[in-house]
N, C-alpha and C positions, 0 to 999 in steps of 0.2 A: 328242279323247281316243283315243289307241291301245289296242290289244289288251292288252298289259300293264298298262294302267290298269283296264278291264275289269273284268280278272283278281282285281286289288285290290281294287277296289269292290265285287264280288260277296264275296268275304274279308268285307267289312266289315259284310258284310250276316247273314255265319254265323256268324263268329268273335265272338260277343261275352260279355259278365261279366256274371251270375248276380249279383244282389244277394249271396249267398252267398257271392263270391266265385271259385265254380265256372264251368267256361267251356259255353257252352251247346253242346250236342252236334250235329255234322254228320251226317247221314246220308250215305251212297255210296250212287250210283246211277249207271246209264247199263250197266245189264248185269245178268244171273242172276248171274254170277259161276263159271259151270261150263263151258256148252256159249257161250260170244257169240260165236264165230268163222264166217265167212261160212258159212252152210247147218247151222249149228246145231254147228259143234265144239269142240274143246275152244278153251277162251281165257274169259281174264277182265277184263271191261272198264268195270269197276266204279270209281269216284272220288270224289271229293269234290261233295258237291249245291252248292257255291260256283261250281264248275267249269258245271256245266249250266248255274247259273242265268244266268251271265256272258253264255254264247253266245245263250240264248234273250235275252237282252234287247239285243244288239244285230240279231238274227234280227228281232225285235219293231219296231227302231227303222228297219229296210229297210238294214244297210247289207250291201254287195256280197259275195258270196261269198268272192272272193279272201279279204278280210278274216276275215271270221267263221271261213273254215277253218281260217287263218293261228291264230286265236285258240284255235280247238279242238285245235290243236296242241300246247299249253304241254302237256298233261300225258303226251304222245305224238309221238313224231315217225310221220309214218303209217307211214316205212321200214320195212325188215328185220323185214315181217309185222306189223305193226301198226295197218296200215288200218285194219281193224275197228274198231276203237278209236275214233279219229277219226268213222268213220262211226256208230257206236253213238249217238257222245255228243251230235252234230247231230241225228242222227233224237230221242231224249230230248228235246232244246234245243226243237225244231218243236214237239213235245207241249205244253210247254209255254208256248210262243209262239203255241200255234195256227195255222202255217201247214201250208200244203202242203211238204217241204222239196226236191219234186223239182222243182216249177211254181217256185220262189223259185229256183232253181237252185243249192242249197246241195248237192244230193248228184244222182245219175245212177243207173238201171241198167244190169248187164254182159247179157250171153247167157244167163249161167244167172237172172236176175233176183235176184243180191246188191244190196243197196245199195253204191254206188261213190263215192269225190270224181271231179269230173266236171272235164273237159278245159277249164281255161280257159284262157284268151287264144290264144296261138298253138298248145298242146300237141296239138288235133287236130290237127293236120295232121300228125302221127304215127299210124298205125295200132300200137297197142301188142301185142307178139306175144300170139295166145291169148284176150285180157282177162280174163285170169287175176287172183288174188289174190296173187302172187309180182310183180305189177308195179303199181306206182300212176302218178297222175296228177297228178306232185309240182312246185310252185313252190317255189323258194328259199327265201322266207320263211316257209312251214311250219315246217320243221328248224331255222333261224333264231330261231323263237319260243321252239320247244320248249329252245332251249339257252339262251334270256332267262330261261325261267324254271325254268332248272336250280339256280338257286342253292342251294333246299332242302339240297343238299348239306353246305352251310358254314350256313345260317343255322338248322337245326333241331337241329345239334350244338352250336351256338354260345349259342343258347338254355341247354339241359339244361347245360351247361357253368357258365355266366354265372348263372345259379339258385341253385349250389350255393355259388356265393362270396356271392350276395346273403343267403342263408338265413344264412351265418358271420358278415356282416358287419351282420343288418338289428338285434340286439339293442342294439348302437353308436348305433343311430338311433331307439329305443325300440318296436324292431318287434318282434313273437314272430309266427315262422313257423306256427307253430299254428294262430293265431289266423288263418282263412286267408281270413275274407272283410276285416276290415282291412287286414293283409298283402297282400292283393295289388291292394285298390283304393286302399290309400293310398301303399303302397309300392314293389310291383315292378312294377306298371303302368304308373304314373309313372316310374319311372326308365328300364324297356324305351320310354317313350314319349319321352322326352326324350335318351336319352343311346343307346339302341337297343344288342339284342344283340352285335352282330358288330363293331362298334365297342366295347365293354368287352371282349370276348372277344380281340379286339388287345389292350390296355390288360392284360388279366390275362396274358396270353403273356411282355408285354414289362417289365410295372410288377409283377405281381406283384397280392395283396391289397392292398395298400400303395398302387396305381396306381389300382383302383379305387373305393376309398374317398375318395380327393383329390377325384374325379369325382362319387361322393355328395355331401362335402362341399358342393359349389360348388350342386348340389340343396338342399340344406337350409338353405344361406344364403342363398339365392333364394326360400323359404317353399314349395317342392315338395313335398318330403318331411318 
């Protein structure tokens, strides 16, 4: 299971329905959210507690640093001052994992005693100017991650989008938006579960209302909806 699976599963673990239909609420962590920047400055490195949980449990399960930083990546590339971040949400992850995260070799300290991501594989053998906060200790697939799980971009408008056709379209299928713990455990669950946002969000771009009700349709002759 990769890092992106992880990610998901930890999701799966916060993101869930309320018999009321309501969605259960996530806390942010991994920061004060005022001063988390190395030596207590400004910066806010606060996130989603899916995000912690993810890292602490593959931190918990021993597997290698490379990886687990790779993974604490997704919500952060460490770049262009953003370390911190990265390193906030490891040191959190260990809390919760109960290890040590410097003896695991998940993080390092510099000269002034910041927490650092630490030189793996070949990267010492670079002396890095300073060991400053202006330079990190970056593998490829850090950045790499972080841009796997950029999609947020398209899939959380795609959402709010694809909601507003389903609320026009759900009383066609004897749904009342209102009614929101019905509506969304018999109705828009099931369809984002089967037929998923950003696939109807093409469909309503290209078909129209009209494109995405055929796709209901085919739910409700199926006994889904």
């Amino acid at each position: 299971m990769g890092a992106p699976l992880w990610h998901d599963w930890a999701k799966s673990m916060v993101f869930q329905w309320n018999a009321d239909g309501s969605e259960f609420l996530e806390l942010n962590f991994g920061g004060s959210g005022a001063a988390d920047n190395f030596g207590g400055t400004a910066g806010d490195s606060r996130t989603g507690g899916h995000h912690i949980m993810s890292i602490a449990e593959t931190m918990k399960r021993g597997f290698p640093p490379a990886f687990v930083i790779a993974q604490a990546c997704a919500h952060s590339a460490p770049t262009s001052g953003n370390e911190y971040k990265v390193v906030n949400w490891l040191r959190a992850a260990a809390i919760l994992a109960q290890i040590d995260p410097l003896q695991a070799g998940y993080l390092t300290t510099d000269n002034k005693g910041n927490f650092r991501l630490p030189a793996l594989r070949k990267l010492g053998d670079v002396d890095l100017p300073g060991n400053t906060p202006t330079q990190v200790n970056l593998l490829t697939e850090y950045t790499l991650h972080n841009l796997s799980d950029a999609d947020f971009t398209y899939s959380g408008p795609a959402v709010a989008e694809v909601e507003i056709a389903l609320r026009q379209l759900a009383p066609q299928f004897g749904y009342d938006p209102t009614d929101v713990s019905r509506y969304n455990n018999s109705f828009r669950n099931p369809v984002f579960t089967f037929l998923t946002a950003k696939r109807l969000q093409i469909i309503l771009g290209n078909a129209g209302l009209k494109g995405v009700k055929a796709q209901l349709d085919k739910l409700r002759s199926l006994g889904v909806i």
